[in-house]
C-alpha positions as CSV (number, residue, x, y, z in Angstrom):
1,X,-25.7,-74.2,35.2
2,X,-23.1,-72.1,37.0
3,X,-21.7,-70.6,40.7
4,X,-23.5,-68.1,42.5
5,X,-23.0,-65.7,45.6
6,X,-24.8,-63.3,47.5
7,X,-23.9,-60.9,50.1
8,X,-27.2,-59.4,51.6
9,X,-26.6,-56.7,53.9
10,X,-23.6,-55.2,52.2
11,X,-22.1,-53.6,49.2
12,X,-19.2,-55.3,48.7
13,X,-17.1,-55.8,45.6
14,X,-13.9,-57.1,46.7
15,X,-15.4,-60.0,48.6
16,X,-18.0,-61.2,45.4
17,X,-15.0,-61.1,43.7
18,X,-13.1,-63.7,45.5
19,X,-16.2,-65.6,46.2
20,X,-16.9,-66.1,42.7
21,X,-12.9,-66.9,41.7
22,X,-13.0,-70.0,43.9
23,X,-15.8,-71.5,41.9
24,X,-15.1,-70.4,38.5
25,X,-15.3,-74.2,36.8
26,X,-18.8,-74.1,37.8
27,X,-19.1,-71.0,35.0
28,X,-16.2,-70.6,32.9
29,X,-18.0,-69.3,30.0
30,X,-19.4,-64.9,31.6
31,X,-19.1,-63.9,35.0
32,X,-22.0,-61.0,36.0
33,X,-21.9,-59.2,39.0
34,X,-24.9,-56.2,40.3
35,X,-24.9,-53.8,43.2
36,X,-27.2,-52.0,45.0
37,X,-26.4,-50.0,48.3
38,X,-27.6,-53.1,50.4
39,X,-26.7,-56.0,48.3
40,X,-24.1,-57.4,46.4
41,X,-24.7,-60.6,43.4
42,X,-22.5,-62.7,41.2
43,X,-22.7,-65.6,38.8
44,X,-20.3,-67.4,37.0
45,X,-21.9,-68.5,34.0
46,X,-21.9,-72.1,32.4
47,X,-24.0,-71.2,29.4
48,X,-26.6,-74.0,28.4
49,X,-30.2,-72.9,27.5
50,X,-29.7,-69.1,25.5
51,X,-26.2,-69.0,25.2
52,X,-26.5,-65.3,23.8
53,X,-28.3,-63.1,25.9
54,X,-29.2,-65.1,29.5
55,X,-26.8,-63.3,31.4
56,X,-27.2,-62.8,34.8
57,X,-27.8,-61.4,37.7
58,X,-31.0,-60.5,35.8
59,X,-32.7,-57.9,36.2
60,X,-37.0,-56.4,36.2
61,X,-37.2,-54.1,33.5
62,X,-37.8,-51.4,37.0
63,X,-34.2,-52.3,38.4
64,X,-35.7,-53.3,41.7
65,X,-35.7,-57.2,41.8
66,X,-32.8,-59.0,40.3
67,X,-31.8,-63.1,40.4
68,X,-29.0,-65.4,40.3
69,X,-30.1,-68.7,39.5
70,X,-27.7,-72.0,38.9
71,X,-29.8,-75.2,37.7
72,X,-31.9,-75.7,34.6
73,X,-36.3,-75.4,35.1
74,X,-37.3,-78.4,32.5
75,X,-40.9,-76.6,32.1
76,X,-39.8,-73.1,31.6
77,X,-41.0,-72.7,28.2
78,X,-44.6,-73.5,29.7
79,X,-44.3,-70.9,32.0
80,X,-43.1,-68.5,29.5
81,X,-46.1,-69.5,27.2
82,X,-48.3,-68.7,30.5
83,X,-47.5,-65.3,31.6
84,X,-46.2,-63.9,27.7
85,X,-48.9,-62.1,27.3
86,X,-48.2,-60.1,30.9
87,X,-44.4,-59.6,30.9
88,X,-41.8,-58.5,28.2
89,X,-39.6,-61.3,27.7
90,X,-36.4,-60.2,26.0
91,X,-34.3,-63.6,26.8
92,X,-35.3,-67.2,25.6
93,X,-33.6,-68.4,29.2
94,X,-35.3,-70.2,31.9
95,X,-34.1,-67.8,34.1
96,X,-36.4,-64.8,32.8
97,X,-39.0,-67.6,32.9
98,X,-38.3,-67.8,36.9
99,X,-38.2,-63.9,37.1
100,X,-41.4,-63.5,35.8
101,X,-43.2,-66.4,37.7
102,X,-41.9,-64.5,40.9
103,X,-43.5,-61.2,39.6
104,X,-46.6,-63.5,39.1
105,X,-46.8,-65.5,42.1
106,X,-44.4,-64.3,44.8
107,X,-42.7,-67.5,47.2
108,X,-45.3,-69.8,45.8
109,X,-43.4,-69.2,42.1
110,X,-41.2,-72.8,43.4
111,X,-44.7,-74.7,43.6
112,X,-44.8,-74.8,40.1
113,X,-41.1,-75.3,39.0
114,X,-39.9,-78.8,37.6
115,X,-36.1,-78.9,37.8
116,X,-33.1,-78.5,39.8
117,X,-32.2,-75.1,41.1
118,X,-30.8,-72.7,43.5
119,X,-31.6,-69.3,43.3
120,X,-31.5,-66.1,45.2
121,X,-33.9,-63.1,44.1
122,X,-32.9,-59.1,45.6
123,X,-36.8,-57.4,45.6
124,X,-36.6,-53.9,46.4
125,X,-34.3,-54.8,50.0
126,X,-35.7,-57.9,50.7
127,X,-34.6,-61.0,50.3
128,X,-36.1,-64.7,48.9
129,X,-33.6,-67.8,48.0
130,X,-35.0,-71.3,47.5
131,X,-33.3,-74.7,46.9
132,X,-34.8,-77.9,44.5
133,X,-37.5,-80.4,46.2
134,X,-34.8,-82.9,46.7
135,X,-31.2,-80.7,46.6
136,X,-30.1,-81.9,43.6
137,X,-28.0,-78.2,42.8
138,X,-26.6,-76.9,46.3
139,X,-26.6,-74.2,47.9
140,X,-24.9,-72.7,51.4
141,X,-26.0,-69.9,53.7
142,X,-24.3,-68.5,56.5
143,X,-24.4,-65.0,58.6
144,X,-21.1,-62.5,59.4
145,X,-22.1,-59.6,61.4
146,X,-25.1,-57.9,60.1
147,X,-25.0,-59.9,56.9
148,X,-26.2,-63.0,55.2
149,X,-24.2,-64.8,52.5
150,X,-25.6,-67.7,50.3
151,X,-22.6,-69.4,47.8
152,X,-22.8,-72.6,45.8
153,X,-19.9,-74.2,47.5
154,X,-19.1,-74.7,51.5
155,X,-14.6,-72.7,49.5
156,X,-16.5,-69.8,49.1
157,X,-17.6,-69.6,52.7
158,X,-14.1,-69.5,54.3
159,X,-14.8,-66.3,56.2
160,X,-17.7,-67.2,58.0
161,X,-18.1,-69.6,61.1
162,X,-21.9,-69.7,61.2
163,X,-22.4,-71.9,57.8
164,X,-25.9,-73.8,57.2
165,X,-26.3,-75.9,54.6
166,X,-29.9,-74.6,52.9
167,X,-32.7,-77.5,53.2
168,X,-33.8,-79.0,50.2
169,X,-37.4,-78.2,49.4
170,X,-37.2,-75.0,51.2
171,X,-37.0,-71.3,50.8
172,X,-35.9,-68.7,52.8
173,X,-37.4,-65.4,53.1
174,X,-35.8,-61.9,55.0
175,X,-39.3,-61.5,56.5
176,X,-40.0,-65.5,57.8
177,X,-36.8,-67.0,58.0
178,X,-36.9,-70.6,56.4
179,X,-40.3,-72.6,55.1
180,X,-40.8,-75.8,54.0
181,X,-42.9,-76.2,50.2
182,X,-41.8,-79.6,49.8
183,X,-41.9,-83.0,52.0
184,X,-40.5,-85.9,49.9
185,X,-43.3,-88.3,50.3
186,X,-43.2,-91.4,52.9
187,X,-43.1,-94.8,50.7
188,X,-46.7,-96.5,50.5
189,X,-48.7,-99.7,49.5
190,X,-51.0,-98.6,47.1
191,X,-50.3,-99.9,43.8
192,X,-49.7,-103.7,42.9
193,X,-51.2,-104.3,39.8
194,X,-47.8,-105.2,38.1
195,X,-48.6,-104.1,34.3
196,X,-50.0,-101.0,35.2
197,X,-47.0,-100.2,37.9
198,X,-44.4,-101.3,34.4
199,X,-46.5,-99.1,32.2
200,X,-46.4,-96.4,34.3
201,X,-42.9,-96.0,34.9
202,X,-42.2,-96.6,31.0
203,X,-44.0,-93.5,30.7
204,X,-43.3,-91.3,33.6
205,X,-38.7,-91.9,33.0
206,X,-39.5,-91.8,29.6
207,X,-40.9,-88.3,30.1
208,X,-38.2,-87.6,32.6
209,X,-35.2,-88.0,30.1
210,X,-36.7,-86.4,27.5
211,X,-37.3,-83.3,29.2
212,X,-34.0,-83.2,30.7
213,X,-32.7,-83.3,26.6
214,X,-33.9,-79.6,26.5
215,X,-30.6,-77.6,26.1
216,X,-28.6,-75.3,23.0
217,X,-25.6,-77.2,23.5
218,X,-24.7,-81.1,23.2
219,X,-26.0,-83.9,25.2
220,X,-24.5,-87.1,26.2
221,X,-25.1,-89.8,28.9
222,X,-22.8,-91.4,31.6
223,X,-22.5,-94.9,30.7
224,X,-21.5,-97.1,33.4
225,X,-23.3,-100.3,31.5
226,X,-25.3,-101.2,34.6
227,X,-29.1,-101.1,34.3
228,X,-29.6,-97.8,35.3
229,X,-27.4,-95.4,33.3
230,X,-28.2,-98.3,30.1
231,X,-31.7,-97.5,30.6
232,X,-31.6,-93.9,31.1
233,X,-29.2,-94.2,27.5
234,X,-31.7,-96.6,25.7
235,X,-34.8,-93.7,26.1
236,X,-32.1,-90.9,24.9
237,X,-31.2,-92.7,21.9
238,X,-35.0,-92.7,21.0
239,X,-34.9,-88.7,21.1
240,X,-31.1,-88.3,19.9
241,X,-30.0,-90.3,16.8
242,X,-26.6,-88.7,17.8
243,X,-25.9,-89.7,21.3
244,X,-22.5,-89.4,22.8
245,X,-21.2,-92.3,26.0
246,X,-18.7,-92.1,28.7
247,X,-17.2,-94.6,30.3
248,X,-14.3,-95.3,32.6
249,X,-13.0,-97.6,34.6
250,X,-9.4,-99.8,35.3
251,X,-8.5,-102.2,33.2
252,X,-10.7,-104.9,32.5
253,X,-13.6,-103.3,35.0
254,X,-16.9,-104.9,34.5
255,X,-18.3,-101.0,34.1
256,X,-16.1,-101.0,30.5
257,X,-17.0,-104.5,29.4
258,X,-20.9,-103.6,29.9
259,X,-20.9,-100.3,28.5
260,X,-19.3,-101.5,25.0
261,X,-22.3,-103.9,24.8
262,X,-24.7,-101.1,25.6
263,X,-23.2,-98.8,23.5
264,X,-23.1,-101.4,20.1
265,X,-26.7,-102.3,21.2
266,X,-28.0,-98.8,21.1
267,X,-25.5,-96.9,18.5
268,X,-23.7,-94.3,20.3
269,X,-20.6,-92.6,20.0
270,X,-18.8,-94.0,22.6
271,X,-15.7,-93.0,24.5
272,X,-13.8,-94.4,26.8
273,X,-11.0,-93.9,29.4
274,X,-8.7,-96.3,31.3
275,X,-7.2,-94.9,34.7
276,X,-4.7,-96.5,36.4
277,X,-4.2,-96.9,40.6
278,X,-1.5,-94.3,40.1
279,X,-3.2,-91.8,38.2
280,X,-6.0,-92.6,40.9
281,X,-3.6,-91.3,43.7
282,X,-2.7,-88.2,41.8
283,X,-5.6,-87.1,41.5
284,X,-7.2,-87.9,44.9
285,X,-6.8,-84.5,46.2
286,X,-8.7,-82.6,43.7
287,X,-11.6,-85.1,44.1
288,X,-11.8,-84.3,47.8
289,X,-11.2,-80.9,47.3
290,X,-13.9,-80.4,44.7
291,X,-16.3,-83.3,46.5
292,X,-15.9,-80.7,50.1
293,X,-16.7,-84.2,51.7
294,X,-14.7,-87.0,53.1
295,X,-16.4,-89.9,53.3
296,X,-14.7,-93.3,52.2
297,X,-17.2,-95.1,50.1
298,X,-18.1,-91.0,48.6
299,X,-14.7,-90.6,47.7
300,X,-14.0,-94.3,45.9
301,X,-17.2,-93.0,43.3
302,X,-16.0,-89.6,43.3
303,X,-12.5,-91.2,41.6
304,X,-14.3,-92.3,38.6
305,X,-17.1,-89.4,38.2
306,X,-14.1,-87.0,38.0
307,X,-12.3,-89.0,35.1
308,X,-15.5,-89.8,33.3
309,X,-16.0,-85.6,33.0
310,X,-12.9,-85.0,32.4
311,X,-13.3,-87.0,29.2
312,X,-16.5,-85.8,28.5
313,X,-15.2,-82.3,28.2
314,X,-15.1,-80.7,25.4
315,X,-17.4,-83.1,23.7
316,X,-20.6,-82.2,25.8
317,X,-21.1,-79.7,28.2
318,X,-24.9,-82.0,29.6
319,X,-24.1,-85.7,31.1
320,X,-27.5,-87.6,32.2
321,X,-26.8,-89.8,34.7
322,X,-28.6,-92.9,36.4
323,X,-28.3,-91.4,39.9
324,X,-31.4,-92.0,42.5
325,X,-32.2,-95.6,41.4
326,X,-31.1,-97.1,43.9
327,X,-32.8,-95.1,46.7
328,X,-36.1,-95.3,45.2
329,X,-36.1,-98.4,43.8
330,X,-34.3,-100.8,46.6
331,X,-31.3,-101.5,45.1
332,X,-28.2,-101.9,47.3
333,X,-27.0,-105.1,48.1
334,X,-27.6,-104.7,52.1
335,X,-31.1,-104.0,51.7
336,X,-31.8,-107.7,51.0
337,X,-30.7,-108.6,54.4
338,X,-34.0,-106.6,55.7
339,X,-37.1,-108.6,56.2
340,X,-40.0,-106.1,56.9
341,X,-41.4,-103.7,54.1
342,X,-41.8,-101.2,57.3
343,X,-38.4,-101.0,57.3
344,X,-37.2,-101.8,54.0
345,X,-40.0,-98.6,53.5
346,X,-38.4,-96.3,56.3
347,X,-34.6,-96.9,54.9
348,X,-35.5,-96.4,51.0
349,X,-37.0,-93.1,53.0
350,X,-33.9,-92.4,54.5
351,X,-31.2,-92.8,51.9
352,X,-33.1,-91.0,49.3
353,X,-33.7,-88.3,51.8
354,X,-30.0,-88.1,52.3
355,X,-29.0,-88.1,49.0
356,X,-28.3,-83.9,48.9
357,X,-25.4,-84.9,51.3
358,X,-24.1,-88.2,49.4
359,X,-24.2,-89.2,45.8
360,X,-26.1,-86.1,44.4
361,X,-23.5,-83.6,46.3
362,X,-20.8,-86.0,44.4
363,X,-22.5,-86.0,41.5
364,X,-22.7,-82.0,41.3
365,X,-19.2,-80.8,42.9
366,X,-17.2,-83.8,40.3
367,X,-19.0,-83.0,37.1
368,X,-18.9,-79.1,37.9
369,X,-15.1,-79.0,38.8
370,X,-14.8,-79.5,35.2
371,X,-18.0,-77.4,33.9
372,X,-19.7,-80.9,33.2
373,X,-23.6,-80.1,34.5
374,X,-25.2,-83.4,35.5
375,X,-29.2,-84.7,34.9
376,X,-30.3,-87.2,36.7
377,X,-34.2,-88.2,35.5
378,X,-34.9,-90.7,38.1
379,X,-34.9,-88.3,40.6
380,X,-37.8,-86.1,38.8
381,X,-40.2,-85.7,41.6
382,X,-43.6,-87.0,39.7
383,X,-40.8,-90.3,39.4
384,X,-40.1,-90.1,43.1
385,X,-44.0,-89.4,43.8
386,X,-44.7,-92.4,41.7
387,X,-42.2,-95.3,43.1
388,X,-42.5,-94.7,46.5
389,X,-46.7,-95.8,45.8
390,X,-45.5,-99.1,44.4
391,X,-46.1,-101.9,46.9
392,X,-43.1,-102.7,48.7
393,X,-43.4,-106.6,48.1
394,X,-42.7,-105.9,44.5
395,X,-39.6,-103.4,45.2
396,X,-38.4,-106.0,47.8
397,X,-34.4,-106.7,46.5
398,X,-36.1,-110.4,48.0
399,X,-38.8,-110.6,45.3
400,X,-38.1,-112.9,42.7
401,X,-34.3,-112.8,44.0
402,X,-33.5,-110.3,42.1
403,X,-32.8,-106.4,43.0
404,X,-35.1,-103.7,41.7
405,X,-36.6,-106.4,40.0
406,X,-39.9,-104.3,38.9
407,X,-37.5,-101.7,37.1
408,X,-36.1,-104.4,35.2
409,X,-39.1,-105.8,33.9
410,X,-40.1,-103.0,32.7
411,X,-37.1,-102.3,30.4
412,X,-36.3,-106.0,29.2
413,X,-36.9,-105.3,25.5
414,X,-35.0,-101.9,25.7
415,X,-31.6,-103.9,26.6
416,X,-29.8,-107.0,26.2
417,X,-30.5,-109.8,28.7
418,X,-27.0,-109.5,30.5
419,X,-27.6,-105.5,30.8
420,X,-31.1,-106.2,31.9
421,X,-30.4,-108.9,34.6
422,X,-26.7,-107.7,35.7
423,X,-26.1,-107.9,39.2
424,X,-26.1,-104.2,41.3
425,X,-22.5,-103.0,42.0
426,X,-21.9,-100.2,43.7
427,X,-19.8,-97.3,41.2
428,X,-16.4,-97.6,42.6
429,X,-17.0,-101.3,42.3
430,X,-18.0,-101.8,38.7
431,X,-15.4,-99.5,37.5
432,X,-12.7,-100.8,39.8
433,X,-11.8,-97.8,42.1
434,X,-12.8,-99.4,45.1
């Protein structure tokens, strides 16, 4: 996980430089930089998977292709297994991984990536950048003169005035501008059968959280104690007998009193934080600052997501978190008030097509401005793929009178029944920010 920027079109060290100070948090632990007469990289380095020796930029072993990459690719070590026999790895990082599936496979190298990314790869004066299916890791573009910049964050952009915000699922090429590889998929009917449609998600969360435990440093889980962040902790505590929570809230916050049953349930080593309405105001303008957004309801969440990495610091540098539930799964409180499954369909859609500019751009900018790198498993695209098949009368927040009442069902014997069947709160609500 890190910060990265890119100045295509220009050799230009004084600019990368202050580019890559204003988002420093994102990589406190290296800083790399490589020129070339038409191209200046950087990448501030939040060291995860090969602490030792995946520096970057990276480079070919022929000095003409070179990558900065921020995110983590879950199934790198397939793709290394895959094309070892072809290239020279001399890193165990997921980034050489990418390198080399580039070498292999050109712009169709993102086809076969299962992760969140941003990265931007300098071949021999061209140039190829490409952003996650959904845009869970961000990533800004924008053109001064005869140049094109790309930068993690809108601060490191200040110069500009023609500023894009790259499209998730997309990558950009110098030779055909911007295409589309990925189209999150329009919800569907077709599957009912509800023990097959429990079984299956079981299986396909189970296999998203444990392949988001992949990482060389600690791993903990954000632990708000409402059903989604429980269950996303009750499958980690299968794979990690260790397992580190985080909670915060105010005083008495439902979010506090639920995670402590959750975390005696499960086991974990829990740690919590109490913020106050004044400590909330102090810190309000480094949330918006960091957050780069100023929407109400965004910035209420935002409170607590900074606080709850704050604590985590130090303790993990890898939070998995809960976020994308809700989208896929029907769960906000004003989606009950809709009627038709075309539209209940066309707004799940919506919000989880939105989510690059709402809770995942929170989710990133909050845990980052402390060098906290965030997971989120439910939004694991074969998840996505999944859920939005499942018959909309059984993802109705009507059905049964109960919200995302298929998800529930299908971890009632991983939780306790007050976990299981709590009523949906919004963040800033269950931890009392709102």
């Amino acid at each position: 996980m890190c910060g990265i920027a890119v100045i295509f079109g220009d050799r230009n060290p004084d600019l990368l430089k202050k580019m890559l100070s204003l988002i420093k948090y994102r990589g406190p632990d290296d800083e790399g930089t490589w020129f070339s007469n038409d191209v200046s990289m950087g990448h501030t380095r939040l060291s995860i998977i090969d602490i030792s020796s995946g520096k970057q930029p990276m480079l070919t072993t022929d000095k003409k292709k070179a990558i900065v990459f921020n995110g983590e690719i879950y199934n790198f070590k397939e793709i290394r297994n895959n094309l070892k026999y072809k290239y020279n790895f001399t890193t165990n990082s997921d980034t050489e991984a990418l390198l080399h599936l580039y070498q292999e496979k050109g712009y169709d190298c993102v086809k076969d990536l299962n992760g969140m990314f941003a990265f931007v790869i300098y071949d021999n004066g061209k140039i190829f950048a490409a952003r996650d299916r959904i845009g869970i890791k961000p990533l800004y573009m924008a053109k001064d003169e005869n140049k094109i910049i790309f930068a993690s964050e809108l601060k490191c952009l200040w110069f500009a005035d023609d500023i894009i915000e790259f499209p998730p699922g997309s990558i950009y090429t110098s030779d055909n501008g911007f295409q589309t590889y990925y189209k999150l998929p329009f919800p569907t009917d077709n599957h009912f059968d509800i023990e097959k449609v429990i079984t299956n998600i079981q299986d396909l969360l189970d296999n998203a959280v444990k392949i988001r435990l992949i990482s060389d440093v600690p791993v903990g889980v954000f632990l708000s104690g409402g059903l989604d962040s429980s269950i996303v902790a009750a499958i980690m505590k299968k794979y990690l007998p260790e397992l580190h929570s985080f909670t915060v809230g105010v005083e008495g916050s439902e979010d506090i009193l639920s995670s402590r049953i959750v975390a005696n349930h499960l086991g974990t080593f829990h740690h919590e934080y109490i913020y106050t309405e004044k400590e909330m105001l102090q810190y309000l303008p480094d949330v918006i600052y960091h957050l780069e957004l100023y929407d109400a309801p965004l910035v209420r969440s935002a409170v607590p997501n900074y606080f709850v990495s704050r604590l985590a610091k130090g303790i993990v540098k890898v939070l998995l978190s809960g976020e994308g539930a809700d989208e896929i799964f029907c769960g906000y409180e004003y989606l009950k008030k809709i009627n038709s499954n075309d539209e209940l369909k066309s707004e799940s859609y919506r919000i989880t097509n939105n989510l690059h500019n709402t809770n995942l751009q929170r989710t990133d900018r909050i845990t980052m401005s402390h060098s906290i790198e965030a997971r989120v498993p439910f939004l694991d695209f074969n998840v996505i793929d999944f859920v939005f098949s499942i018959s909309s009368s059984i993802k109705n927040p009507n059905f049964k009178n109960t919200e995302k009442w298929i998800l529930r069902k299908a971890f009632e014997n991983y939780l306790p029944p007050e976990i299981i069947w709590r009523k949906k709160q919004k963040f800033s609500e269950g931890a009392g920010s709102i």
